[in-house]
Every structure is written in structure tokens, then in C-alpha cells.
C-alpha positions in Angstrom: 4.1 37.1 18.5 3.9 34.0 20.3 0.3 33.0 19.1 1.5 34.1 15.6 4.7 31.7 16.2 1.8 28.8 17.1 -0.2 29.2 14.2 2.3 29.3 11.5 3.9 26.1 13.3 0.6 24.4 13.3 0.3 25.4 9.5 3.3 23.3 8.8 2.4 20.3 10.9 -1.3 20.0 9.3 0.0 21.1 5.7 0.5 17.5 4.9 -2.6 16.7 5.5 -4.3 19.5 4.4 -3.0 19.5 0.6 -4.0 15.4 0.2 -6.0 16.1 -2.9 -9.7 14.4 -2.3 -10.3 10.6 -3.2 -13.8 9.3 -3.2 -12.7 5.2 -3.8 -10.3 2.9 -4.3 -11.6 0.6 -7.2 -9.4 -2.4 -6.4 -6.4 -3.9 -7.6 -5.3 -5.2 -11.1 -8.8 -5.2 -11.8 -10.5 -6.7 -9.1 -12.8 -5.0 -7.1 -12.8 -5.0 -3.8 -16.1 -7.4 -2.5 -15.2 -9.7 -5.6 -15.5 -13.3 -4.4 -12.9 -15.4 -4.9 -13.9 -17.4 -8.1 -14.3 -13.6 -9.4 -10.8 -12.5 -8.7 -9.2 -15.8 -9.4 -11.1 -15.5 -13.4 -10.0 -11.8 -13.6 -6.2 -12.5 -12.7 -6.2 -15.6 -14.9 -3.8 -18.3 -14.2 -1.1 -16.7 -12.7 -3.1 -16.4 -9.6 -2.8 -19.7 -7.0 -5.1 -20.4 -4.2 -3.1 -20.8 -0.8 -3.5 -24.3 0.2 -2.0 -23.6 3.5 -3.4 -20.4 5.3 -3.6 -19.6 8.8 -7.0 -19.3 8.7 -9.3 -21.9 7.2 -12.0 -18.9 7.2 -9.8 -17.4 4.9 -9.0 -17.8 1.5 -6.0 -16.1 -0.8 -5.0 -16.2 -4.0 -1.1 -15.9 -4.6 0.6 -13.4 -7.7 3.9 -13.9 -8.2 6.3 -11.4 -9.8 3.2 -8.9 -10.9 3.9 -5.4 -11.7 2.9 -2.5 -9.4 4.3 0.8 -9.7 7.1 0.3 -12.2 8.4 -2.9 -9.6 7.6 -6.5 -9.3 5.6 -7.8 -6.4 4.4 -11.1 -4.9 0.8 -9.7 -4.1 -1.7 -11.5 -1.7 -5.0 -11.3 -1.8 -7.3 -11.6 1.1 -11.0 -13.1 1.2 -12.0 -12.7 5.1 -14.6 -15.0 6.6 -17.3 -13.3 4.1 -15.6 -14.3 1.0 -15.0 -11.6 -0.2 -12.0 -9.8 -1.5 -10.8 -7.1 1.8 -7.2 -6.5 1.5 -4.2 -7.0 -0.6 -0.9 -6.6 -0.2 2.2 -6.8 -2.6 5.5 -7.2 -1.2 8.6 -5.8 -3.3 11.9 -7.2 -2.1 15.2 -5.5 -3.7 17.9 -8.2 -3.0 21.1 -5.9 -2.8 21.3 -4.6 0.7 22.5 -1.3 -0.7 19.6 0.6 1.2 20.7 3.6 -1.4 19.6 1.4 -4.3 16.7 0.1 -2.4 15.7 3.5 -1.5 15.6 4.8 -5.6 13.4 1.7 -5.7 11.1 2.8 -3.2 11.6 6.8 -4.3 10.4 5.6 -7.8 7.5 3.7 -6.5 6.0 6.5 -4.0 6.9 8.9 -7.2 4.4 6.8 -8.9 2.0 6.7 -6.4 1.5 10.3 -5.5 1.3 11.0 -9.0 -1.9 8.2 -9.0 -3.2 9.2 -5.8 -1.7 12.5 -5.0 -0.1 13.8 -1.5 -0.4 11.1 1.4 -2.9 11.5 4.5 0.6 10.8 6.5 3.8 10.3 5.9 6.9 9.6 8.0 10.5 9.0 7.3 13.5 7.5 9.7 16.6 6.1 10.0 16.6 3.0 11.9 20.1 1.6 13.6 22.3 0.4 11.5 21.3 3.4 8.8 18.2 1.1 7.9 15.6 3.3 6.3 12.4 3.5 7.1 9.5 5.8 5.7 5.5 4.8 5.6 2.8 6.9 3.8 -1.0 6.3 3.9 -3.4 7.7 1.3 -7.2 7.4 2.6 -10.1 7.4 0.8 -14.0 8.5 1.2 -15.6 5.5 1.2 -13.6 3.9 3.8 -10.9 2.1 2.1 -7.2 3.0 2.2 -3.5 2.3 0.7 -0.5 2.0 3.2 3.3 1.9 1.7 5.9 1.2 3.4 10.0 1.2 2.8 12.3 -1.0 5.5 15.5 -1.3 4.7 14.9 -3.2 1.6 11.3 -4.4 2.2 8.6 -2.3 0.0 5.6 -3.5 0.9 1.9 -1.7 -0.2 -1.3 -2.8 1.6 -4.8 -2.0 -0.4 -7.7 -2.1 2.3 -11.2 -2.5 1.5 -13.7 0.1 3.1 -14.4 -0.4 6.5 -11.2 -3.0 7.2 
């Protein structure tokens, strides 16, 4: 009965896991392919998209998308060219300005509703409440070739992180 017990338990922990429908590669975003240079990406996003004169890095260069849709909301997305030049992550940040986390949270429910229809169930997903009933829930969707998606919900932060293979 035990063993039983053990195996149906670690059915339920692994299901998760185990019904993430297959994805052989993430194309990109908006487009542009991941291992697009910069001039590339910059052409295909048209003028909306500003170079960074200021980044951290000066091996670095990323172009700047300001109010750009993703997933039925409007994100300021970043896109990364590493030391290569060539396009490895991007990330789009969705801010909801009310501070009603129950609002913010129909935000983000709508958004990972969108995504898992995309991309299907997550590789992982976790969900909290932080202090102050703060939400918090991440999901990660991973792909074949390397490259991955990570979403993310704080409070009212949404933010979504496209990685290139191998990053």
C-alpha cells in the first residue's frame, strides 16, 4: 500500500511535466529570429524600435519597443545582442498600474491563458503568496533546440523572458 501511496504521489508531482506537449523551437519574437544581428532586427521592427545609447555593457547592444503587444497586453520589450551581435534574449515587461493585485492577476491569468494555448502546458510552474498578499506565480516552457520562455507574475510586474538556444 505504501509503495502504491509513492507512485501515485510521484504521478502527481511529475504530471506537470509530463503532459508539456513537445516543442522543437522557438522562432523568435515579433518576427525576429533569434541570431538576427542588430541592423536585422532593428529593419524588421521598423522605427518603433530605439537603440540603447546607455547600456551597462558596451559589448552589448539593445534595441528598445515601447508599448508593443504580447499576449493581448502592452509591453516595453528589450532586446538583447550579447558580445556576438546577435539577437539572445528578449524580454517584455508588462506593468498594470492599479495595485489591485486581483486586477493585475486577470491581467496575468489572460496572458498565461494565451500562452499555454501558443505553447501548451509549462515545463514548471509555481504559484505563491508573498507578504503583504503579493502574488507571485512563474512558468517556464522549454524547447528542443535549447531555447526557452520564462513568465513571471509579481504583484503587478508581468514580465516574459524569450531565451535563445544555449543562453
Amino acid at each position: 500500500m505504501g509503495r502504491f501511496l509513492a507512485l501515485i504521489l510521484a504521478g502527481v508531482i511529475m504530471a506537470p511535466a509530463a503532459l508539456a506537449a513537445p516543442r522543437d523551437k522557438l522562432d523568435g519574437v515579433n518576427g525576429v529570429p533569434f541570431g538576427a544581428t542588430f541592423e536585422a532586427a532593428q529593419k524588421q521592427l521598423g522605427p518603433r524600435a530605439q537603440a540603447d545609447t546607455d547600456p551597462s555593457d558596451a559589448k552589448i547592444r539593445i534595441l528598445l519597443v515601447l508599448r508593443a503587444d504580447l499576449f493581448g497586453e502592452k509591453v516595453n520589450f528589450n532586446y538583447t545582442f550579447g558580445d556576438k551581435g546577435k539577437l539572445s534574449e528578449v524580454y517584455g515587461i508588462a506593468s498594470v498600474p492599479t495595485g489591485d493585485f486581483a486586477v493585475c492577476s486577470a491581467h496575468w491569468t489572460s496572458m498565461f491563458g494565451q500562452m499555454t494555448a501558443q505553447y501548451g502546458t509549462p515545463d514548471t510552474s509555481k504559484k505563491a503568496t508573498l507578504p503583504n498578499q503579493t502574488p507571485s506565480e512563474s512558468a517556464e516552457f522549454r524547447f528542443a533546440d535549447g531555447s526557452r520562455i520564462e513568465a513571471d507574475l509579481l504583484g503587478c510586474l508581468i514580465q516574459v523572458t524569450f531565451y535563445a538556444p544555449g543562453r
